[in-house]
N, CA, C and O of each residue as an XYZ file, in Angstrom:
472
protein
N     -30.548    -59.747     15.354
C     -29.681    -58.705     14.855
C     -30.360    -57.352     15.091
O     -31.511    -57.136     14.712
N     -29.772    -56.648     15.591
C     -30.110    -55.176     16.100
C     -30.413    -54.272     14.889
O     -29.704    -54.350     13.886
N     -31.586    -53.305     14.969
C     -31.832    -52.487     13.477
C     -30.882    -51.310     13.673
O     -30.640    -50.708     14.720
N     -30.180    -51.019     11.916
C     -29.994    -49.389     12.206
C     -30.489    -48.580     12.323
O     -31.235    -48.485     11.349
N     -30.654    -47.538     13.151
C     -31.842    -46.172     12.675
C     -30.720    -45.320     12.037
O     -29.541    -44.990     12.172
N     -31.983    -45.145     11.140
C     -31.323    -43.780     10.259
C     -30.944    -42.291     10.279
O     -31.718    -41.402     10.632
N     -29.896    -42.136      9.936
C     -29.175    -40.884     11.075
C     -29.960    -39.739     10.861
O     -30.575    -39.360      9.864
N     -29.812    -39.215     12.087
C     -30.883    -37.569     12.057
C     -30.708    -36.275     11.240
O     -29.807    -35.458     11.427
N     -31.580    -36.198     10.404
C     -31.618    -35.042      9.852
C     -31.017    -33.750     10.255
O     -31.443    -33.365     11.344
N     -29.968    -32.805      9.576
C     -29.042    -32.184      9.873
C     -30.310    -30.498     10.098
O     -30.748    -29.885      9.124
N     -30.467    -30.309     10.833
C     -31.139    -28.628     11.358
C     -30.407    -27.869     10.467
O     -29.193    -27.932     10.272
N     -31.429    -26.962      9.802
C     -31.241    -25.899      8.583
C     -31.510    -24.555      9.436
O     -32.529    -24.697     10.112
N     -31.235    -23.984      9.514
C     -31.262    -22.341     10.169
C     -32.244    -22.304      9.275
O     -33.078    -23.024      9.825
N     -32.737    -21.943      8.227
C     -33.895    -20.790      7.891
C     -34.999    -22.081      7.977
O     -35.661    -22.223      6.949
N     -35.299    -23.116      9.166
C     -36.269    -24.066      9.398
C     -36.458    -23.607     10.588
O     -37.596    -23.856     10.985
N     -35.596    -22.842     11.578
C     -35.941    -22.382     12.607
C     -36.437    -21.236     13.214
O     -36.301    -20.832     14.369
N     -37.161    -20.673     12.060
C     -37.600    -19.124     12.017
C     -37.323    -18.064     12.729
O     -38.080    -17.188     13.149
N     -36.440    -18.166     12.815
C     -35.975    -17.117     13.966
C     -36.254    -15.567     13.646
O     -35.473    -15.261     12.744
N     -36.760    -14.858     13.879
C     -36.981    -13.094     13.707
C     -35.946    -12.296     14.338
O     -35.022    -12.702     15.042
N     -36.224    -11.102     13.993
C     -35.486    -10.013     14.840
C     -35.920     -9.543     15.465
O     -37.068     -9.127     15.312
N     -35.200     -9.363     16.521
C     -36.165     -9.278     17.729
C     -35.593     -7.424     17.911
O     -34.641     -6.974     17.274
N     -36.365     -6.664     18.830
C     -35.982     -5.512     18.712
C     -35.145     -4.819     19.806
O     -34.604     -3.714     19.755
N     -35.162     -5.752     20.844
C     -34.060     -5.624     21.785
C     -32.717     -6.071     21.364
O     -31.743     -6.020     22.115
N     -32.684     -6.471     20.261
C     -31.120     -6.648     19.518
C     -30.628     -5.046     19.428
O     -29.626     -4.613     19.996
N     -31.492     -4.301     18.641
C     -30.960     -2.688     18.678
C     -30.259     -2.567     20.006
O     -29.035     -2.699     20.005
N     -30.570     -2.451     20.566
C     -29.219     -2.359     21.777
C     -28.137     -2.698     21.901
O     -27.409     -2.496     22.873
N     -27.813     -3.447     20.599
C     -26.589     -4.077     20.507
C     -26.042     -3.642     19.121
O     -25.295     -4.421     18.529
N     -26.382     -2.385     18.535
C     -26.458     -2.115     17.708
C     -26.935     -2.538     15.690
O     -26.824     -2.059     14.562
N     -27.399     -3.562     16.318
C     -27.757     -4.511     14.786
C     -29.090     -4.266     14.553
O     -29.916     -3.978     15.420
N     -29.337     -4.410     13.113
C     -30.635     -4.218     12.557
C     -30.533     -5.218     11.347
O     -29.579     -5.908     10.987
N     -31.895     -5.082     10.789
C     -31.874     -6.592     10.032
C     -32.133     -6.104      8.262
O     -33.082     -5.452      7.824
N     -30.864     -6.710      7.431
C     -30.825     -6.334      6.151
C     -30.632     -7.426      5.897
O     -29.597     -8.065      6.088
N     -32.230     -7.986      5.138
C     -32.283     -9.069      4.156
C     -32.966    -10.103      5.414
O     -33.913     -9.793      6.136
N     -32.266    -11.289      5.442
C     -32.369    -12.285      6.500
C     -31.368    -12.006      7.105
O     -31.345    -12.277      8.306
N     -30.436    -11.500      6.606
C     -29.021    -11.280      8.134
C     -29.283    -10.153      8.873
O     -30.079     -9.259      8.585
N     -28.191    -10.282     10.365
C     -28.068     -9.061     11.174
C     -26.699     -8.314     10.262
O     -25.929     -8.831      9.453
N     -26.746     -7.534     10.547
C     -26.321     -5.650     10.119
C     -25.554     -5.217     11.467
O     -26.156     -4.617     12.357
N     -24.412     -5.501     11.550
C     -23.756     -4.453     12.816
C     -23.666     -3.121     12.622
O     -22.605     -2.864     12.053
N     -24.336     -2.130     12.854
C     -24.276     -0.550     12.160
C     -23.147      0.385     12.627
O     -23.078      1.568     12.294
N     -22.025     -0.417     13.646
C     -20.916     -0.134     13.801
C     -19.750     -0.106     12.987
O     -18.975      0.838     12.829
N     -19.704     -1.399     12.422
C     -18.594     -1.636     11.658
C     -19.091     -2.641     10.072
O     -18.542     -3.145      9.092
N     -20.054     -2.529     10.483
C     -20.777     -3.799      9.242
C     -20.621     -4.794      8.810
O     -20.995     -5.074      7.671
N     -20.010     -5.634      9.612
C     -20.059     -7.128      9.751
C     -21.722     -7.438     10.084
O     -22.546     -6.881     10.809
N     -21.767     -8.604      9.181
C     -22.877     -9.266      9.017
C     -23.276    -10.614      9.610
O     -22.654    -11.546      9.099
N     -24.008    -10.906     10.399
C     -23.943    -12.134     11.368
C     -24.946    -13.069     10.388
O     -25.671    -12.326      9.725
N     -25.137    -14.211     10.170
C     -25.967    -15.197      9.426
C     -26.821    -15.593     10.410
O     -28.019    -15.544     10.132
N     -26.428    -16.061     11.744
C     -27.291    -17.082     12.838
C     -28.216    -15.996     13.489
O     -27.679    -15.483     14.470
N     -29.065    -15.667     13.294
C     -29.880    -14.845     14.224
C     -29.999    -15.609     15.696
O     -30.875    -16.469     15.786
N     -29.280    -15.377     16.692
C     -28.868    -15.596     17.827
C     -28.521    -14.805     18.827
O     -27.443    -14.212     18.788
N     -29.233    -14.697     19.696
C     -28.757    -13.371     20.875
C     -27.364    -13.867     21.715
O     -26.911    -13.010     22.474
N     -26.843    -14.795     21.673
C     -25.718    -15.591     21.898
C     -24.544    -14.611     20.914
O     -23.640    -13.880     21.319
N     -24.997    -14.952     19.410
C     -23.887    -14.449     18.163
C     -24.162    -13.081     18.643
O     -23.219    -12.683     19.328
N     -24.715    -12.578     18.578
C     -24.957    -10.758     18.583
C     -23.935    -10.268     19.868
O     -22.926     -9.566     19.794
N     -24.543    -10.872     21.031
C     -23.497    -10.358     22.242
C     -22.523    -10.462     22.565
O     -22.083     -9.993     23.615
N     -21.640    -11.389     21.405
C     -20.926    -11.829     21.721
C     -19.389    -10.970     20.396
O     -18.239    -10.532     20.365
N     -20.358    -11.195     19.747
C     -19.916     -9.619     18.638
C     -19.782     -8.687     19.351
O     -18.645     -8.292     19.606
N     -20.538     -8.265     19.711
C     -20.484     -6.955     20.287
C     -19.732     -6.355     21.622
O     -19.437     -5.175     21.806
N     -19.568     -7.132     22.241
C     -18.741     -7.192     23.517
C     -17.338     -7.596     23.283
O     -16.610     -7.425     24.261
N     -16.645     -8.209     21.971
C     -15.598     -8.560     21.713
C     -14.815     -7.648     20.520
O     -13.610     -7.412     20.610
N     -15.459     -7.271     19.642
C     -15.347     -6.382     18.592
C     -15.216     -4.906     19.061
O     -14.294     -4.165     18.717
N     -16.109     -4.606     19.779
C     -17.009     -2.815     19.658
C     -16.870     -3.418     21.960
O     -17.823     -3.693     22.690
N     -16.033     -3.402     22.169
C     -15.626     -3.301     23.871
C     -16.143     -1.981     24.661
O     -16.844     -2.022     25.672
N     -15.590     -0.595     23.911
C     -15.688      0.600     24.173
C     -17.615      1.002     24.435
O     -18.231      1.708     25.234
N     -18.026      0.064     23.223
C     -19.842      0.750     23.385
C     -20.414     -0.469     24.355
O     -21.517     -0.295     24.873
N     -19.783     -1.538     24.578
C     -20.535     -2.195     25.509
C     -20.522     -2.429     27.093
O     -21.102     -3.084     27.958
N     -19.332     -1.335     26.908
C     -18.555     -1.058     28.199
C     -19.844      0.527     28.674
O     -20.279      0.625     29.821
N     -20.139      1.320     27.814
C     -21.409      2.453     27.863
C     -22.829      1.740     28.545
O     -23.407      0.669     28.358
N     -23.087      3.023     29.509
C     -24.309      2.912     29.964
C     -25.552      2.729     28.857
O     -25.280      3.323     27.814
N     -26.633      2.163     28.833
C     -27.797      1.800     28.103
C     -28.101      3.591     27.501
O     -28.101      4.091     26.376
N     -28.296      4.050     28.647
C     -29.098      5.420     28.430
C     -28.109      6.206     27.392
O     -28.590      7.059     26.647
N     -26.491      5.848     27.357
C     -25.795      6.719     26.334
C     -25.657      6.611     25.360
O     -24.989      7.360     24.647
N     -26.601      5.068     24.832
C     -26.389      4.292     23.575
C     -27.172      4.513     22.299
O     -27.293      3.802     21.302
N     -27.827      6.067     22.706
C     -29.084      6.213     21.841
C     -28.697      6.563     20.544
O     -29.503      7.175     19.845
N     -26.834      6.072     19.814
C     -26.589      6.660     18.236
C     -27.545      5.986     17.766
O     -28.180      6.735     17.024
N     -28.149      4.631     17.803
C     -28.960      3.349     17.312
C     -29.298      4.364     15.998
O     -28.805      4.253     14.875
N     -30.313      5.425     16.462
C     -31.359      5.782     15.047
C     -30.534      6.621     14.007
O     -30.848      6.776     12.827
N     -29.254      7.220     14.735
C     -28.566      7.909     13.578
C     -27.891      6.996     12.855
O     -27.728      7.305     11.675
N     -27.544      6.182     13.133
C     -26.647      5.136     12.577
C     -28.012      4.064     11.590
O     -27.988      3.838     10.381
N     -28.778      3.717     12.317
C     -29.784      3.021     11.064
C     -30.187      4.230     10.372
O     -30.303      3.961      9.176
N     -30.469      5.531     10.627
C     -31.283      6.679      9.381
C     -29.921      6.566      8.409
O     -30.088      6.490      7.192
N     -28.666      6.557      8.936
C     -27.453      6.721      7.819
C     -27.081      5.416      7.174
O     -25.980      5.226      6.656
N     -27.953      4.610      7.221
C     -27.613      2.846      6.675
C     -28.683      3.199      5.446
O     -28.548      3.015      4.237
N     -29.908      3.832      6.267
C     -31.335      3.563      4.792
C     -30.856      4.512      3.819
O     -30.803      4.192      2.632
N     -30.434      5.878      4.298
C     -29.999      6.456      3.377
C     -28.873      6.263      2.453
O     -28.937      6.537      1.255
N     -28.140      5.923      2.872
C     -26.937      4.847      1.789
C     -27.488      3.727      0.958
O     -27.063      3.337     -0.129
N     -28.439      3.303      1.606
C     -29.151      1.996      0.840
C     -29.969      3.096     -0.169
O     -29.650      3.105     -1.358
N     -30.944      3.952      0.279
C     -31.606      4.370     -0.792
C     -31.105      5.214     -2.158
O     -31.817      5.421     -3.141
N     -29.425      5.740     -1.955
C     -28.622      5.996     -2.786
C     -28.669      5.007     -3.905
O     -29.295      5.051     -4.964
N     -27.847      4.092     -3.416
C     -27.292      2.636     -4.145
C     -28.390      1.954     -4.864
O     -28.410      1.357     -5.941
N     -29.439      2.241     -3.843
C     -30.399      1.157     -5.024
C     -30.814      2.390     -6.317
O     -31.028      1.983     -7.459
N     -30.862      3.271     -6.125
C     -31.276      4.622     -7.000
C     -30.039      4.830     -7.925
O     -30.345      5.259     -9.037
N     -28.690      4.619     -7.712
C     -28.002      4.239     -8.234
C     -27.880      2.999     -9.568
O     -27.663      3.153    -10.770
N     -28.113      1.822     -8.792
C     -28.229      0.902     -9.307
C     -29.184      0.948    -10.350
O     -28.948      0.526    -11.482
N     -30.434      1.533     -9.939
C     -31.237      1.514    -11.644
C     -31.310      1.704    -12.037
O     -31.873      1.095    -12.947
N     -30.655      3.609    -12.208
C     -30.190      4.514    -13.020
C     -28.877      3.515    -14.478
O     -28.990      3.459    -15.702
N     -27.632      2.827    -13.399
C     -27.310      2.158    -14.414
C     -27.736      1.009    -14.799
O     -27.334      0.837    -15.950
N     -28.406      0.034    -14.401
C     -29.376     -1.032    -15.135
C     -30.224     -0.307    -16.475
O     -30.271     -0.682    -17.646
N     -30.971      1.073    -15.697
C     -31.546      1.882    -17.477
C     -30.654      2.113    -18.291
O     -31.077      1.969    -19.438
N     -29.194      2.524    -18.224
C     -28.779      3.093    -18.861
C     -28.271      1.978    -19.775
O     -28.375      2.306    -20.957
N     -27.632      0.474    -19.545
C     -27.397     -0.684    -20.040
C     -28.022     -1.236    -21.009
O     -27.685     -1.761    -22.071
N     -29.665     -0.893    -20.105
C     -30.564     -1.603    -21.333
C     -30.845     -0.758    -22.212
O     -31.552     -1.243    -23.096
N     -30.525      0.592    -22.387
C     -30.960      1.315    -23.163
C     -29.826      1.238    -24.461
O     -30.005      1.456    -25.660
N     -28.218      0.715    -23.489
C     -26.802      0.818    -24.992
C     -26.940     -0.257    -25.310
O     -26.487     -0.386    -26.447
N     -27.639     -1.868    -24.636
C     -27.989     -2.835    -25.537
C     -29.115     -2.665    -26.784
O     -28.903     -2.847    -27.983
N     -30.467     -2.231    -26.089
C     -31.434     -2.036    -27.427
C     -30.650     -1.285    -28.468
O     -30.605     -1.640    -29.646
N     -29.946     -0.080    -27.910
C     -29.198      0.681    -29.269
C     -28.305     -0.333    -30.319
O     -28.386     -0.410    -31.544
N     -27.595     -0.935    -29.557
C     -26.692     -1.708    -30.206
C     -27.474     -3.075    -30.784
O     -26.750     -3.896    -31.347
N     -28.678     -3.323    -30.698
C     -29.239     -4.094    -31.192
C     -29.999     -3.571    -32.866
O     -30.049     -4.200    -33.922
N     -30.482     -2.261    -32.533
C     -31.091     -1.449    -33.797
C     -29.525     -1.317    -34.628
O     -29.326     -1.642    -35.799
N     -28.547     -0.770    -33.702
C     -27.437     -0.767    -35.192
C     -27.666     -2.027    -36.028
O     -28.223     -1.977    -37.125
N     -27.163     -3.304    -35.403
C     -27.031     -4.263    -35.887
C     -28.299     -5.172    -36.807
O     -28.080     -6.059    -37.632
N     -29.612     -4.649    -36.382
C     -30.297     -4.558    -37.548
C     -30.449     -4.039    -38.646
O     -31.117     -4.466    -39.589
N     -29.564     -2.671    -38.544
C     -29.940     -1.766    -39.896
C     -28.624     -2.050    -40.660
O     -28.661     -2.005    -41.890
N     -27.581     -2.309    -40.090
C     -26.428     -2.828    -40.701
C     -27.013     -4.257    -41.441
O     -26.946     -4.436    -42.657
N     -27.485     -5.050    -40.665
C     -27.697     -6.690    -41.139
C     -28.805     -6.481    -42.407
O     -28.743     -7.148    -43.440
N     -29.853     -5.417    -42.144
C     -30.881     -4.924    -43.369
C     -30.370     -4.238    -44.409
O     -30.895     -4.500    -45.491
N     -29.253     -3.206    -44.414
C     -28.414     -3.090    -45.593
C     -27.673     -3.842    -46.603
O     -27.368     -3.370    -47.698
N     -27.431     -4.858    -46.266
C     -26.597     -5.741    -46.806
C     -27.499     -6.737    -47.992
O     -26.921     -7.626    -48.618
């Protein structure tokens, strides 16, 4: 009687370490978090793949991939205007995270001095 082998382990993307590579910028993507970043339209690619990227980009955004290399240099205005939006939002964000924890502790001292009156 013939053995079964046991079926092959299913390939996990973040087992295949893939990086960002920096000749992707030419295709306008940059890397936020573990995903690619299209700094065109901001669709977010998961597979770090020069396959997924070019294929975005040549189907989506036609007009910039149809452009000579040498005319493609928005790359740094478009990532300087991504960090700066990011560095808003997160400056944002902790401004109201302080401000939260500051109307919980309050609302915690009411409710002690109310619960200690009684």
């Amino acid at each position: 009687m013939a053995t079964a082998t046991p079926p092959a382990k299913k390939r996990k993307l973040a087992d295949e370490n893939r990086v960002f590579k920096k000749e992707w910028q030419d295709f306008f993507f940059t890397e936020l978090g573990m995903k690619l970043f299209c700094l065109i339209c901001g669709n977010v690619i998961n597979a770090n793949k020069v396959c997924n990227i070019r294929r975005h980009f040549e189907t989506v955004h036609p007009q910039q991939s149809e452009m000579p290399e040498d005319e493609r240099k928005e790359f740094t205005r478009l990532k300087s205007q991504l960090d700066r939006q990011s560095a808003f939002m997160e400056k944002t964000v902790s401004k109201a995270k302080e401000a939260a924890e500051g109307n919980t502790r309050d609302s915690y001292r009411m409710a002690y001095i109310m619960a200690k009156e009684q």
